[in-house]
C-alpha positions as CSV (number, residue, x, y, z in Angstrom):
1,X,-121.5,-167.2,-64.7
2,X,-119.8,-167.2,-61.5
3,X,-117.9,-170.3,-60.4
4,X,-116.2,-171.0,-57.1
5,X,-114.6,-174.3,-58.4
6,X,-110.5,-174.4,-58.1
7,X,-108.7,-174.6,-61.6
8,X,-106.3,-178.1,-61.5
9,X,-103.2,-175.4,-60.7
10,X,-105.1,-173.8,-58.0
11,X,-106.0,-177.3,-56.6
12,X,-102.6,-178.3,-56.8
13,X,-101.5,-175.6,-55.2
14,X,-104.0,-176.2,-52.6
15,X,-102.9,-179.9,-51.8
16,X,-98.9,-178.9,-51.8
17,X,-99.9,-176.0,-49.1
18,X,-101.7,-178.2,-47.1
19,X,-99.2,-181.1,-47.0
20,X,-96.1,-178.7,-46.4
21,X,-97.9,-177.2,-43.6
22,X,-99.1,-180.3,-41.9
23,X,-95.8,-181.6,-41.8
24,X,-93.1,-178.3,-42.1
25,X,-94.9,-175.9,-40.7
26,X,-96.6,-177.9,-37.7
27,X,-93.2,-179.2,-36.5
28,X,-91.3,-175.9,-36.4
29,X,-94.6,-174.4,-34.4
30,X,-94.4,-177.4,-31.9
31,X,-90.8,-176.9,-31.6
32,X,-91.0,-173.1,-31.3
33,X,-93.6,-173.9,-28.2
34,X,-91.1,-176.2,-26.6
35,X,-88.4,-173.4,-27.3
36,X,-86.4,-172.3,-24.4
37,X,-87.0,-168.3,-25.1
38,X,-84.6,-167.6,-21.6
39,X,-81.6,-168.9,-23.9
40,X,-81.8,-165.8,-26.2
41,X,-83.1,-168.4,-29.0
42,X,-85.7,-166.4,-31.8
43,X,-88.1,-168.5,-33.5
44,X,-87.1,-167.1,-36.8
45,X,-83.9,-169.6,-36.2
46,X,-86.3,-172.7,-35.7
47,X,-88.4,-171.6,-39.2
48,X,-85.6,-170.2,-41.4
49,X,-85.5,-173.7,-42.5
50,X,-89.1,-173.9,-42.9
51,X,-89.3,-170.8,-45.0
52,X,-86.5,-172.2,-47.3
53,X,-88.3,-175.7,-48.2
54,X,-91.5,-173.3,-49.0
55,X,-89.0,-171.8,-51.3
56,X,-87.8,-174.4,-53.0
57,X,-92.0,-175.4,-53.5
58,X,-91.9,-171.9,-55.0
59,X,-94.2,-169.9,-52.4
60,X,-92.4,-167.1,-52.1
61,X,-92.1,-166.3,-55.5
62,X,-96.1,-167.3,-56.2
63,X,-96.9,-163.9,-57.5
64,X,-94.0,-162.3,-59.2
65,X,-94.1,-162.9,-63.1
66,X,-92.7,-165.7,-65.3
67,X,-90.1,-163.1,-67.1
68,X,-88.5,-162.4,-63.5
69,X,-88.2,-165.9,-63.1
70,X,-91.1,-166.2,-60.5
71,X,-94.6,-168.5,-61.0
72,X,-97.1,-165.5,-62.2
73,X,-99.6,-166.9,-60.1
74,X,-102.4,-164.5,-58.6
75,X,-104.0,-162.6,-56.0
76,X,-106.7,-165.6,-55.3
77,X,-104.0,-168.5,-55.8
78,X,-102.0,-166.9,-52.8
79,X,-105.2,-166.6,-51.2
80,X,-105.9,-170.8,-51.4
81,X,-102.6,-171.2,-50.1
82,X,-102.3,-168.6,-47.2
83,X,-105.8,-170.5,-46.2
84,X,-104.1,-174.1,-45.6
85,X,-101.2,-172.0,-43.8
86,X,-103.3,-170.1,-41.4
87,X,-105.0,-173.6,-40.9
88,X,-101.5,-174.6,-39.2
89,X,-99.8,-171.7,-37.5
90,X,-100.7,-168.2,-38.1
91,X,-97.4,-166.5,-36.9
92,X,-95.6,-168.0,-39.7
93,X,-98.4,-168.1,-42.3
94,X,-99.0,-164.5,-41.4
95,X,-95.7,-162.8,-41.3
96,X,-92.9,-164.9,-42.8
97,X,-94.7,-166.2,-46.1
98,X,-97.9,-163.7,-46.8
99,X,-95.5,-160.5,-46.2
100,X,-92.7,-162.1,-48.4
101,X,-95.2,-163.1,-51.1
102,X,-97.4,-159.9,-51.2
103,X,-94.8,-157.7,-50.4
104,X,-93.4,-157.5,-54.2
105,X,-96.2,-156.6,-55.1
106,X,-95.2,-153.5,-54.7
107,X,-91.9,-153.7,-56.9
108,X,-94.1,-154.5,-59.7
109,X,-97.3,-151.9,-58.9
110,X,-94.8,-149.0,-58.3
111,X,-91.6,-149.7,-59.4
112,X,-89.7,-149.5,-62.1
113,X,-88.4,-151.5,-65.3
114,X,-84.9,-151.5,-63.7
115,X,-86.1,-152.7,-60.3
116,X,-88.2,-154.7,-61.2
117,X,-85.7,-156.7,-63.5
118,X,-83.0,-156.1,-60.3
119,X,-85.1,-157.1,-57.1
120,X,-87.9,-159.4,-58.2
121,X,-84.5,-161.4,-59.9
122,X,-82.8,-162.0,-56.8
123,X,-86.6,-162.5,-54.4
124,X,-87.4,-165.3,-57.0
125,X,-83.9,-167.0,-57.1
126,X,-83.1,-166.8,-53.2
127,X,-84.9,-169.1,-50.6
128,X,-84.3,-167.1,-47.8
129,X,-85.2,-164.0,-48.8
130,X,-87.7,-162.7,-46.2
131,X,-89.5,-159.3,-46.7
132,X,-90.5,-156.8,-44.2
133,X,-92.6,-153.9,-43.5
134,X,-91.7,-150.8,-41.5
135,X,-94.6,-148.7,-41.5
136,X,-96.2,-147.8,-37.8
137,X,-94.5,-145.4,-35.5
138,X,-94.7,-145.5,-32.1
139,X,-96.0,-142.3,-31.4
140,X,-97.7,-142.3,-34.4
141,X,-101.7,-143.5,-34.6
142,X,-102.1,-146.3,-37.3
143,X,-104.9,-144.1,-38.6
144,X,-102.6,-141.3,-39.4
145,X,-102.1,-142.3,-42.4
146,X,-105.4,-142.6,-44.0
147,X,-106.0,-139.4,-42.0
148,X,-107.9,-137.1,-45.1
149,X,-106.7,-133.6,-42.7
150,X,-104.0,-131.7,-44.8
151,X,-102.5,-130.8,-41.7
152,X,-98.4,-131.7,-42.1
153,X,-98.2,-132.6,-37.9
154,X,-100.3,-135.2,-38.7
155,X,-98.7,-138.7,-40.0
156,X,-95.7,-140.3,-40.0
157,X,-92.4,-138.9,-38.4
158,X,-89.6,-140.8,-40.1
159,X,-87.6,-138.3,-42.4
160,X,-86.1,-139.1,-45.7
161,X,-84.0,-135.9,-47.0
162,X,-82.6,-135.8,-50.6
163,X,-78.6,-135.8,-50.8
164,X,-77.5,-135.8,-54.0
165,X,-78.2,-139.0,-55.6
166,X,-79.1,-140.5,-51.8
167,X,-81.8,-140.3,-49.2
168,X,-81.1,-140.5,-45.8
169,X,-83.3,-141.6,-43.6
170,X,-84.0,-141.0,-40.1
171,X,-86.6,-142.2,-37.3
172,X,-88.0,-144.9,-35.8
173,X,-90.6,-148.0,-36.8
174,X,-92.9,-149.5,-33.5
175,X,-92.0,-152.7,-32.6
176,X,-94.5,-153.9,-34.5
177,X,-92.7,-153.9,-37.8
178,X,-93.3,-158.0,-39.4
179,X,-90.6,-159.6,-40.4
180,X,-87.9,-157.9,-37.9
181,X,-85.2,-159.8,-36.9
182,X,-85.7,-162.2,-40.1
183,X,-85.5,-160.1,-43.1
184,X,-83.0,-159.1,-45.5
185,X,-84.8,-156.2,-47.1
186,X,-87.6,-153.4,-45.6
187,X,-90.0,-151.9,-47.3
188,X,-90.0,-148.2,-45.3
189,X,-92.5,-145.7,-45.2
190,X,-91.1,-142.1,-44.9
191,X,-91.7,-138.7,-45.4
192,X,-89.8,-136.4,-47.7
193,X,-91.4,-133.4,-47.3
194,X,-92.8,-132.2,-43.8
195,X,-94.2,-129.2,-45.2
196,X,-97.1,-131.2,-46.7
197,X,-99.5,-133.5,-45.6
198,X,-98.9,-137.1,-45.1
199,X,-100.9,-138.2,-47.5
200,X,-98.8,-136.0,-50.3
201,X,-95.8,-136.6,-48.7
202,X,-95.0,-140.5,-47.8
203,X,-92.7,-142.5,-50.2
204,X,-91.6,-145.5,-50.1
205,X,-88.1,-147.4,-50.0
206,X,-86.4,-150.7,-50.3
207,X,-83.8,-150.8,-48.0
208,X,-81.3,-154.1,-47.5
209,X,-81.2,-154.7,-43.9
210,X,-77.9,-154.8,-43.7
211,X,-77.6,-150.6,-44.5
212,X,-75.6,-149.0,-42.0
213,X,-77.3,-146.5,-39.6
214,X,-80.4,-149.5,-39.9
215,X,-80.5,-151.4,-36.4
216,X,-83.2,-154.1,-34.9
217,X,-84.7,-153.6,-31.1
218,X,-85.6,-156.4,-29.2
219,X,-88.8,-158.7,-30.2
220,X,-91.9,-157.4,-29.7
221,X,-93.5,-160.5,-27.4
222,X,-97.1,-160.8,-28.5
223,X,-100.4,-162.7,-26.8
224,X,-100.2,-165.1,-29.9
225,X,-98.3,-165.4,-33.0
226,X,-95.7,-167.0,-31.0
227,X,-93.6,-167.8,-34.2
228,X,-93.7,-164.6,-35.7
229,X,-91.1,-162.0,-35.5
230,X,-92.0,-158.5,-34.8
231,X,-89.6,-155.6,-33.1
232,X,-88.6,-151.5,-33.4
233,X,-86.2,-150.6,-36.3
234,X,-84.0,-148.0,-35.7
235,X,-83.2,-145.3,-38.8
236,X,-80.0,-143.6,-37.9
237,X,-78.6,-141.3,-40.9
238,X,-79.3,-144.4,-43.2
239,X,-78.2,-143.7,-46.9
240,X,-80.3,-145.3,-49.3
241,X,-79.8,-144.7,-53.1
242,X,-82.2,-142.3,-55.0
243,X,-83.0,-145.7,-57.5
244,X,-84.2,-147.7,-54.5
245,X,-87.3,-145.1,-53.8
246,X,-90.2,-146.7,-55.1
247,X,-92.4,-145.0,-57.1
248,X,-92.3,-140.9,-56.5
249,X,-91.8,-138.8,-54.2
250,X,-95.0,-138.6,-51.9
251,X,-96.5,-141.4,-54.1
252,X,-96.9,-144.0,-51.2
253,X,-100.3,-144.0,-50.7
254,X,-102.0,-144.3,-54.4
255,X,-99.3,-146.9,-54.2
256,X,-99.5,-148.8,-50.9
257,X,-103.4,-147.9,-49.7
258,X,-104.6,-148.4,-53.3
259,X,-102.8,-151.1,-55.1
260,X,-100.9,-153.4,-53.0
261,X,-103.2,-153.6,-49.6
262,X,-105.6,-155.7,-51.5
263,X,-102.8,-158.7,-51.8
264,X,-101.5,-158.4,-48.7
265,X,-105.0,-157.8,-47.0
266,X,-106.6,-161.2,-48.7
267,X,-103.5,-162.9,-47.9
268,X,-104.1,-162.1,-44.3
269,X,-108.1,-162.6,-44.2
270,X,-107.3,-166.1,-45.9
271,X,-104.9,-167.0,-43.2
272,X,-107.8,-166.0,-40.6
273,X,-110.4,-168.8,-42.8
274,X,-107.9,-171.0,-42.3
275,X,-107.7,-170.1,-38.9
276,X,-111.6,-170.1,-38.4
277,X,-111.5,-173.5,-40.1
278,X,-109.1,-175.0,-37.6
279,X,-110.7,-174.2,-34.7
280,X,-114.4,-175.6,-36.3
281,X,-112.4,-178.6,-37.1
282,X,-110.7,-179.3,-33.6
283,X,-114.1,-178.8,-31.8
284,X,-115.9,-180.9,-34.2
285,X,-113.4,-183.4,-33.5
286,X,-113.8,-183.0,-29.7
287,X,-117.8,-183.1,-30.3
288,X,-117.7,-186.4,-31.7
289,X,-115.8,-188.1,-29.0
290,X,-117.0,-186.6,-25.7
291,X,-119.5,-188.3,-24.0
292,X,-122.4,-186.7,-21.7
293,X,-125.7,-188.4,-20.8
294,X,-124.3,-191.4,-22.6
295,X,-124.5,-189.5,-26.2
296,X,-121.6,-187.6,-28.2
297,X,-121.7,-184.0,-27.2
298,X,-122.9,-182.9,-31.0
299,X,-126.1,-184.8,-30.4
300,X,-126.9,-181.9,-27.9
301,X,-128.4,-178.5,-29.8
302,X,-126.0,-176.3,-27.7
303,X,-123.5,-177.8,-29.5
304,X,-124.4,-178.6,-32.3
305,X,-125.6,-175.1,-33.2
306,X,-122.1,-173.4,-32.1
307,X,-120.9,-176.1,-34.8
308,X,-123.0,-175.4,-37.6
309,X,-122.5,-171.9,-37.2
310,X,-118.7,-171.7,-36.8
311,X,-118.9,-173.7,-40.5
312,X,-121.5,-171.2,-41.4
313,X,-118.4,-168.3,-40.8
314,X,-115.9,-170.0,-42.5
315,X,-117.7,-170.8,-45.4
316,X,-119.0,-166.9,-45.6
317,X,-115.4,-165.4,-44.7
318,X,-114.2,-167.7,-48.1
319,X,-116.8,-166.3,-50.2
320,X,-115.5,-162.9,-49.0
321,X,-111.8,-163.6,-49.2
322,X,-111.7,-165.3,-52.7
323,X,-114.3,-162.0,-53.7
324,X,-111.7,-159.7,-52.8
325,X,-108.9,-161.7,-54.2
326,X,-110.8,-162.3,-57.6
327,X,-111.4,-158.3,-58.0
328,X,-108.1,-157.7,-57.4
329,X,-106.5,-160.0,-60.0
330,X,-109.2,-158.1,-62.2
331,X,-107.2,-155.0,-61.9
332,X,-110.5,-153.5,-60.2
333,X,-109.4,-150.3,-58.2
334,X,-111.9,-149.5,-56.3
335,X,-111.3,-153.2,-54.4
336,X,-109.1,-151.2,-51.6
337,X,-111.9,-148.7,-50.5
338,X,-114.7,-151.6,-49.4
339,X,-113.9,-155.0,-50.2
340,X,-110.6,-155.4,-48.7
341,X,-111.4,-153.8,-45.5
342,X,-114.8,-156.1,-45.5
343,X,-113.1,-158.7,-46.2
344,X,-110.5,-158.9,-43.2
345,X,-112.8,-157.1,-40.8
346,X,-115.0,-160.3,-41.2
347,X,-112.3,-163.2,-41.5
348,X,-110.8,-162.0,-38.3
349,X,-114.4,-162.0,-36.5
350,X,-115.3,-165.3,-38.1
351,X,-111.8,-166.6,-36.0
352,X,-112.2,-164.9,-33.1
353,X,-116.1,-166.1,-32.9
354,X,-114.7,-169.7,-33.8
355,X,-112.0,-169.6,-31.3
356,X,-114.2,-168.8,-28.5
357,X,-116.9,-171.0,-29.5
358,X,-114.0,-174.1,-29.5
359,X,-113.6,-173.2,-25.9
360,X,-116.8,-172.8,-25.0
361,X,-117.2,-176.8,-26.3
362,X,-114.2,-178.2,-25.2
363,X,-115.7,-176.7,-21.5
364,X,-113.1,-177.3,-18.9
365,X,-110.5,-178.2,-21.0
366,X,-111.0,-175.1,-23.4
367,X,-109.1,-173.4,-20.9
368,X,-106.4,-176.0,-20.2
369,X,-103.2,-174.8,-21.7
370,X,-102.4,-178.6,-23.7
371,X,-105.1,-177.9,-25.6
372,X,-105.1,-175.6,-28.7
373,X,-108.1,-173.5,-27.5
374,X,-106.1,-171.3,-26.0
375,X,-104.0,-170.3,-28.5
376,X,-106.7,-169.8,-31.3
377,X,-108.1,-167.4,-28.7
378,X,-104.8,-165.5,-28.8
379,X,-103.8,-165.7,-32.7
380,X,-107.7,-164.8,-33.5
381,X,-107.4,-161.3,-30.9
382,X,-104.1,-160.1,-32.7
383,X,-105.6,-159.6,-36.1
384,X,-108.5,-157.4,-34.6
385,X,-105.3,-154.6,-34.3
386,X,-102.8,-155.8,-37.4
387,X,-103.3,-154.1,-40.6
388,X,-105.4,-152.1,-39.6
389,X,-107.9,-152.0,-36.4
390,X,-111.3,-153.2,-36.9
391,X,-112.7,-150.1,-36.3
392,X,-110.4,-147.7,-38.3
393,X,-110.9,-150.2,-41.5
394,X,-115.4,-149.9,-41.2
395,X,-114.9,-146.2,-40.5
396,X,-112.6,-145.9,-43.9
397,X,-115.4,-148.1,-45.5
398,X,-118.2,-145.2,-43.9
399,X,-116.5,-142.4,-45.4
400,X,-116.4,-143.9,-48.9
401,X,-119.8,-145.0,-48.9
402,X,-120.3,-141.1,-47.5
403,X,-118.0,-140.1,-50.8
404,X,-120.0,-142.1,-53.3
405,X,-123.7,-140.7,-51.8
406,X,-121.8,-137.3,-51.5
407,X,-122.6,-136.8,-48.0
């Protein structure tokens, strides 16, 4: 039997996620969009605070397990709560609390007893503990590194060379990197051995980002996520302990690709249903109080289709999300080769086609900048290149379909 009805935790979680966003997480955006950016102010000052009261509701530590002193929630309870989130402010739904509550994941998929007992420790016990990713390279195409060619040029640049009983690591990470500017730990991509493939040769590494040789560019101003921070990180000779590779050498993408893009990807997709959802919600709102030809505008079948099927696409990017979400908590493997990618692919588009269709509503005053139109629009567009382009994820998706009809 298959039943889409929240258990009383989940529900909880639901209503606690929804309150702190309405009221945390909506101030800090509102303030961030009042923020005088020419007075060398980051947003991640303005929603430190923010992430700490999340914190102290437990968010952060949602998925790590009871013995590590974190909530041992799931893949689909992270997923109700990045939903509300996303309904709020994607930049800090997104990035601050999705990558910091997915990310260790990857401590406890690939790591070991030792760092799991050491890192996931000190993530569940700290409230300020934001997590970052520093994968992408500049000159590097994202698709590089799903790229099945065992050609060594091909992938990512950033070195790390075995010294002893340290790595050091050298290279650069695109300005892109989540969580840049705000984070005390990175998880880094690099490769150990250039004379292989990418694919055989990426590992992974947890690296404090405090390490010296390990420096922060300037933030990466993007169309939306206004809250978020993204910028370049800089690798110069920076020694990081043999013990704080994750998983082994050339192991990252059974690791990454495999086990932990699932959690991070629903994470995301559920912040874009939440996303979809606020945008249906603000033009229904607008629908039911604009007047033309003496009637509320949803009496007219222009818009009153747009509306019924912007709640059509949230309902079905749900379905989708808490699919993926529920296959992952299954331990299902096969979750990161078609359901993942389908997942997000289709969240994204249900946002962007929502956004647009709250403009198209709201008519002339879709495009006026006091109304929030405009910045669905924006926050919808960047997740058709994060975590993967749209494209590069369905073409992934036609080469395993090709793999299991051995075409």
């Amino acid at each position: 039997m298959v039943d889409f009805t929240l258990s009383d935790e989940q529900a909880l979680y639901q209503k606690t996620a929804r309150d702190f966003a309405g009221k945390e997480i909506r101030q800090a955006a509102e303030a961030i969009a009042r923020m005088d950016r020419s007075q060398g102010q980051t947003p991640w000052e303005l929603c430190r605070p923010v992430y700490a009261k999340g914190c102290q509701l437990g968010f952060h530590k949602l998925l790590i397990p009871e013995q590590y002193g974190g909530l041992g929630g799931g893949c689909l309870d992270n997923a109700v709560i990045m939903e509300e989130m996303g309904a709020v402010d994607m930049g800090i739904a997104a990035s601050y609390f999705n990558v910091s509550m997915t990310a260790p994941v990857i401590i406890m998929k690939g790591g070991n007893d030792a760092q799991r007992e050491h890192w996931l420790t000190q993530i569940a016990a700290a409230d300020d503990y934001v997590l970052a990713s520093a994968s992408s390279e500049a000159n590097v195409a994202g698709a590089d590194s799903l790229c099945p060619i065992p050609d060594p040029k091909i992938g990512l640049k950033t070195t790390a060379r075995r010294d002893g009983d340290h790595y050091v690591l050298n290279g650069s990470k695109a300005g892109f990197s989540t969580n840049a500017g705000a984070a005390r730990s990175f998880f880094i991509m690099a490769r150990t051995d250039l004379s292989k493939p990418g694919y055989e040769s990426t590992s992974m590494f947890f690296v404090p980002a405090d390490s010296p040789g390990l420096t922060v560019g300037k933030k990466t101003e993007l169309i939306g996520w206004k809250t978020a921070m993204h910028a370049e990180v800089y690798l110069d000779d920076v020694k990081v302990p043999v013990a704080n590779r994750i998983g082994e050498e050339g192991a990252n993408f059974g690791l990454f690709f495999m086990e932990v893009i699932p959690y991070l990807a629903a994470g995301l997709a559920a912040c874009y249903v939440g996303m979809a959802r606020a945008a249906f919600e603000y033009a229904l709102e607008y629908a039911t109080q604009r007047v033309s030809w003496g009637q509320a505008i949803i009496n007219h079948q222009a818009v009153g289709l747009k509306l019924a099927e912007m709640m059509v696409d949230v309902e079905a990017a749900r379905l989708m999300v808490w699919k993926l979400a529920a296959a992952a908590d299954s331990g299902d493997m096969g979750v990161a080769l078609m359901q993942s990618p389908a997942a997000k692919t289709f969240a994204v588009d249900a946002a962007i086609r929502n956004a647009e269709r709250a403009v198209k509503i709201l008519g002339g005053y879709g495009v006026a900048a006091e109304y929030a139109t405009g910045r669905f629009l924006n926050d919808a567009w960047i997740g058709e290149a994060c975590d993967g382009t749209r494209d590069m994820l369905l073409l992934n998706m036609l080469n395993t379909l090709r793999m299991m009809r051995g075409i």
